[in-house]
N, C-alpha and C positions, 0 to 999 in steps of 0.2 A: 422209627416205626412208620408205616405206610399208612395213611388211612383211606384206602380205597372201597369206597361202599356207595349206595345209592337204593336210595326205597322206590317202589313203583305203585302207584296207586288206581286202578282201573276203574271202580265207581265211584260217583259222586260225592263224595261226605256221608257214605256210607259206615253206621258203628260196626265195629267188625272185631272179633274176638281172635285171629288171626294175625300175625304178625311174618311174615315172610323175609326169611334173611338171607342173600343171598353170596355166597362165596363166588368172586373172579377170582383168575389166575395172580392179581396183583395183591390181593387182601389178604392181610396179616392174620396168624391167628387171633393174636391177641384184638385186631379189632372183630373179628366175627366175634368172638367171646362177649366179647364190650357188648357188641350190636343185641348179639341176643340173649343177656341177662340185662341189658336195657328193656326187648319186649317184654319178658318176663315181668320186670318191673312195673310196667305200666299197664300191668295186669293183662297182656294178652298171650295168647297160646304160639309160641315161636316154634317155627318149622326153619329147619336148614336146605338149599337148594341150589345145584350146581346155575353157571350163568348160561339158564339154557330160554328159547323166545317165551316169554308168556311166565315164564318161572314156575311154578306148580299150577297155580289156578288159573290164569290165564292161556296156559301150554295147553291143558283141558277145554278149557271152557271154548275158547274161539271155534279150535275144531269143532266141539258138539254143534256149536250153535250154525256152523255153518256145512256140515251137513244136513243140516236139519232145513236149511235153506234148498240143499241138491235133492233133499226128499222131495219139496213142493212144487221145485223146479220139472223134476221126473216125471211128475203127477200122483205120486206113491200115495200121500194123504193132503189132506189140507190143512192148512195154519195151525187153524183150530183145534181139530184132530191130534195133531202131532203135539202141541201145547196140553191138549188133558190128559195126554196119554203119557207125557212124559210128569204130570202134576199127577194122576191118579197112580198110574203103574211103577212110577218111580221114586214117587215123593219129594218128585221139585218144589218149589214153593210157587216159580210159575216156569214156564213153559221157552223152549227156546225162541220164540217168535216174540214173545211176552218181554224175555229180557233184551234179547236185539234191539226190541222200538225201547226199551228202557236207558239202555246202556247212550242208545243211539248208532244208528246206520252205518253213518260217515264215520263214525268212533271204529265200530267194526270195521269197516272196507281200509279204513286206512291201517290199521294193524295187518288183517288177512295181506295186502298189499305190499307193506314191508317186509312181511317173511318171505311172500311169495317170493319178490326181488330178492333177497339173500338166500333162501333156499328153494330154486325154483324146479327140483326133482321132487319136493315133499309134496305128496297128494294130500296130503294132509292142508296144504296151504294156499291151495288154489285159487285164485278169486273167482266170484259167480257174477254173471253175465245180468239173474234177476237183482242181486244187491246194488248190481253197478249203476242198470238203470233208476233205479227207487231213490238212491242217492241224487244221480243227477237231475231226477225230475225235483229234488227239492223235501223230499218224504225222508227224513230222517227219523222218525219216529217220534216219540212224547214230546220232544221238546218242540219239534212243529206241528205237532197236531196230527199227524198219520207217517204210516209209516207200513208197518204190516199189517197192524190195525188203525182204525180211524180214532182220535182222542177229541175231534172237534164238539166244542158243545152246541 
């Protein structure tokens, strides 16, 4: 039997009630099986999911957050704006500028940057020109102190 599998974890020691399992062309059934009446086990909610970038929630999540970047880029709204409006109108918990400085910058940019490079037709995956700078000046977000927003006390 093959045991080909691999979990990915995108935030921090985040509790999460999500369990994401991910079937490649090499994984057995029996171990997708194993894998996810393992999550099940360990009380979390398992989703099945071809081996596609990002897998379900990150396949999602990077593009929002970095359109949301080409918003501000445009001039379309600002930070702010585009944060309560996706927390009021949509019922984020916070906003995509909000998770960007949380996740972190350089986290992002170096994800958007690996798809970019393996799929460099997908507009979807474009790198932004504002992220690239913010990174390089060192503004990674919470965990340095600024980022989109300022954290310094």
């Amino acid at each position: 039997v093959l045991f080909s599998f691999f979990f990915f974890f995108f935030f921090k020691c985040q509790p999460s009630l999500l369990f994401q399992v991910i079937r490649t062309n090499e994984t057995s059934q029996e171990t997708f099986d194993a894998l996810f009446a393992f999550g099940k086990a360990v009380g979390k909610h398992a989703v099945a999911c071809k081996d596609t970038p990002g897998f379900i929630v990150n396949r999602l999540l990077v593009p929002y957050m970095m359109e949301a970047v080409r918003m501000l880029e445009r001039g379309d709204a600002s930070a702010r704006d585009i944060d309560a409006a996706m927390k009021l109108g949509a019922g984020y918990p916070m906003g995509p500028f909000e998770l960007s400085d949380y996740v972190g910058l350089d986290t992002t940019k170096f994800i958007i940057d690996g798809w970019a490079k393996k799929f460099p037709d997908n507009p979807l995956f474009q790198p932004s020109k504002m992220l690239n700078e913010l990174v390089e000046q060192g503004k990674l977000g919470v965990k340095s102190g600024e980022g989109f927003y300022s954290y310094k006390k």
